[in-house]
KEMITI-454234 format. One record per residue: residue in three letters; x, y, z of N, C-alpha, C in turn; chain. Coordinates in steps of 0.05 Angstrom, whole numbers, padded with zeros to 5 digits, always signed. Atoms other than C-alpha are relative to their C-alpha. Example, Ala and Ser with C-alpha at 12.3 -4.5 7.8 and 13.67 -1.06 7.14 Angstrom:
% KEMITI-454234
   code       nx       ny       nz      cax      cay      caz       cx       cy       cz   unit
    Ala   +00018   -00024   +00000   +00246   -00090   +00156   +00018   +00024   +00000      A
    Ser   -00016   -00024   -00001   +00273   -00021   +00143   -00015   +00022   +00014      A
END
This chain:
% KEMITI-454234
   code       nx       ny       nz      cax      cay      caz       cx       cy       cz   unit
    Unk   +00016   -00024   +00000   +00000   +00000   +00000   +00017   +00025   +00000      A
    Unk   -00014   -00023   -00004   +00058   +00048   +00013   +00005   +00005   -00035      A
    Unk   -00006   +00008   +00029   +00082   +00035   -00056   -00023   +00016   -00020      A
    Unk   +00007   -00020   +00004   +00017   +00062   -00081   -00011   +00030   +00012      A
    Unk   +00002   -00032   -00018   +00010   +00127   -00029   +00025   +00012   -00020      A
    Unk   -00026   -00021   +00011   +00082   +00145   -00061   +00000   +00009   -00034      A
    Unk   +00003   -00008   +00037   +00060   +00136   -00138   -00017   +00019   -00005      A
    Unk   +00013   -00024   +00002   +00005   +00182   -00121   +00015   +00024   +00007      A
    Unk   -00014   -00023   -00012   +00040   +00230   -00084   +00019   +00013   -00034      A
    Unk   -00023   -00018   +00020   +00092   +00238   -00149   -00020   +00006   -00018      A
    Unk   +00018   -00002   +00019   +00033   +00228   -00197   -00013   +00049   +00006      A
    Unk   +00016   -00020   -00006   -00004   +00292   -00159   +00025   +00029   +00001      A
    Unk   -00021   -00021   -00007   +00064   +00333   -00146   +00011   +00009   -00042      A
    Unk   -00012   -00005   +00034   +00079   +00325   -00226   -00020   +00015   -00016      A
    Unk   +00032   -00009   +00018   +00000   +00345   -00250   +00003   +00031   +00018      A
    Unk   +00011   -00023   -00013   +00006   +00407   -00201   +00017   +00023   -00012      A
    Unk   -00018   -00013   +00007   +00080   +00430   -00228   -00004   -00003   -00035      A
    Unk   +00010   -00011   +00028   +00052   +00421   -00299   -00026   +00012   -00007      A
    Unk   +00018   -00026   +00004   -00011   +00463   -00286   +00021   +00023   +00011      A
    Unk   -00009   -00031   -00003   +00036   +00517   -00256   +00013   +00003   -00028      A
    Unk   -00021   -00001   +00028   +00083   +00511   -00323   -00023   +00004   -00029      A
    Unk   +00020   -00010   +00025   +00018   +00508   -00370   -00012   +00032   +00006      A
    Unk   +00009   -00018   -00008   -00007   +00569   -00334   +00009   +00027   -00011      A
    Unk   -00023   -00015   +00017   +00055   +00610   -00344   +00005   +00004   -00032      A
    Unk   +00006   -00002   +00027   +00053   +00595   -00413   -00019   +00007   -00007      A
    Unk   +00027   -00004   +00008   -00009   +00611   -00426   +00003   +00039   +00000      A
    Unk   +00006   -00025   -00010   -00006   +00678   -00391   +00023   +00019   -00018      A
    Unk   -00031   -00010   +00019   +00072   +00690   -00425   -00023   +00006   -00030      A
    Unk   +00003   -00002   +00017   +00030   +00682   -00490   -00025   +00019   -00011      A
    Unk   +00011   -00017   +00000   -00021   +00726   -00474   +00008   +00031   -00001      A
    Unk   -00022   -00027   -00003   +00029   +00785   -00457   +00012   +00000   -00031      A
    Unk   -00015   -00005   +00021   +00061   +00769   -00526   -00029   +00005   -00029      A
    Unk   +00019   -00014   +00024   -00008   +00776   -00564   -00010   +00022   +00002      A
    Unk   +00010   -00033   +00001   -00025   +00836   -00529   +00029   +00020   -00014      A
    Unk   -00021   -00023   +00013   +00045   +00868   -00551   +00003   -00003   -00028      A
    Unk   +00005   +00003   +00032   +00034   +00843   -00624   -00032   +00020   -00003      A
    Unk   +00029   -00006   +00000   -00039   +00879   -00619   +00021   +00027   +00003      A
    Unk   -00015   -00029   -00009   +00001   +00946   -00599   +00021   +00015   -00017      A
    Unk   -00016   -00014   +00016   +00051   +00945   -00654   -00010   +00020   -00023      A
    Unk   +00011   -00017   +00020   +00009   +00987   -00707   +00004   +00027   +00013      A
    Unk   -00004   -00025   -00018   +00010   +01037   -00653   +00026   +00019   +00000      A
    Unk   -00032   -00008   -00013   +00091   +01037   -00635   +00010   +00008   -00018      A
    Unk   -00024   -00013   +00018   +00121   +01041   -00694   -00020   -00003   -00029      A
    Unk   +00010   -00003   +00027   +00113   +01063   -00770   -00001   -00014   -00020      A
    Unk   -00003   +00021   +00030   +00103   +01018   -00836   +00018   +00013   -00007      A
    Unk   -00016   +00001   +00022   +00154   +01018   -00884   -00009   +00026   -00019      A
    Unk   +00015   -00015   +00029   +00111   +01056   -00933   -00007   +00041   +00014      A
    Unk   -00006   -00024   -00004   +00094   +01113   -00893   +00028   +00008   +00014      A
    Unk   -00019   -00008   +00003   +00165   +01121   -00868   +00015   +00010   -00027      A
    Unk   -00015   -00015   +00036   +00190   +01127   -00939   -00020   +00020   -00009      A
    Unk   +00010   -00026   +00015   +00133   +01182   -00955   +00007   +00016   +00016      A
    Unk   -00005   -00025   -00018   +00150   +01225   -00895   +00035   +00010   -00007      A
    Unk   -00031   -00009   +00001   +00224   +01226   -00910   +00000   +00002   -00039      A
    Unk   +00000   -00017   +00028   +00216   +01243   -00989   -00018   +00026   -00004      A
    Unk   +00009   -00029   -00011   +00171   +01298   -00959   +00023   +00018   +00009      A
    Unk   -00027   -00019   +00001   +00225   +01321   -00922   +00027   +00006   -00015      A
    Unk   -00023   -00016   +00013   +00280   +01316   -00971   -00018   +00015   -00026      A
    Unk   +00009   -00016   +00006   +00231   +01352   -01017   +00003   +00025   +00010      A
    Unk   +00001   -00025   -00014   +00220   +01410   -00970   +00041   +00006   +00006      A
    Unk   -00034   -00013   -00004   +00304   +01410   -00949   +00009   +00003   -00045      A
    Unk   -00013   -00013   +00024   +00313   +01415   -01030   -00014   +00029   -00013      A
    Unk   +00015   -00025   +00007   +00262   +01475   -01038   +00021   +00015   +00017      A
    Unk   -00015   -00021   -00024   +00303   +01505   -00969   +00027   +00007   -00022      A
    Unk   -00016   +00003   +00011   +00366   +01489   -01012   +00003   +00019   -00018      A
    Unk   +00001   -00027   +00028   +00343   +01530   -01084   -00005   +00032   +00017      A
    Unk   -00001   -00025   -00004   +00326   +01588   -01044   +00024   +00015   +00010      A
    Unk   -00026   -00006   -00019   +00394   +01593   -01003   +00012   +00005   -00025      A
    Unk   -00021   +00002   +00025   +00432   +01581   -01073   -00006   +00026   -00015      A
    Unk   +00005   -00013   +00016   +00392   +01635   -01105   +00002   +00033   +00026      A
    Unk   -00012   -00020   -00005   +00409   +01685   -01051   +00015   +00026   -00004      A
    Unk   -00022   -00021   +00010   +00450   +01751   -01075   +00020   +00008   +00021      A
    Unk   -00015   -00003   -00019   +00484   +01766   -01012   +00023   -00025   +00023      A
    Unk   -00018   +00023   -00003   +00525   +01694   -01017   +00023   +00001   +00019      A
END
């Protein structure tokens, strides 16, 4: 009878430390879909980064022709 008291005992100690380990995971994977849900937010696409910066080198080459066309060089 001891024999099975001790197969339970590991049986119940093993099912308790793989609900705490599924748990964690679970929760880890919840934290990683809310920060995939957030990236639209954080940072910029590709596409509008490359229109905002051919905006600005637009605008720095207008700044540019006017400086050049200066008289008092």
């Amino acid at each position: 009878m001891e024999l099975q008291l001790f197969f339970n005992i590991i049986i119940a100690v093993a099912g308790f430390l793989g609900g705490v380990l599924m748990n964690r995971l679970f929760s880890t994977l919840d934290k990683i879909n809310d920060d995939l849900k957030q990236i639209p937010e954080k940072y910029v696409s590709k596409d509008d980064y490359r229109e905002d910066i051919r905006e600005i080198k637009e605008m720095l080459g207008a700044i540019f022709k006017r400086l050049e066309g200066k008289v008092d060089k």
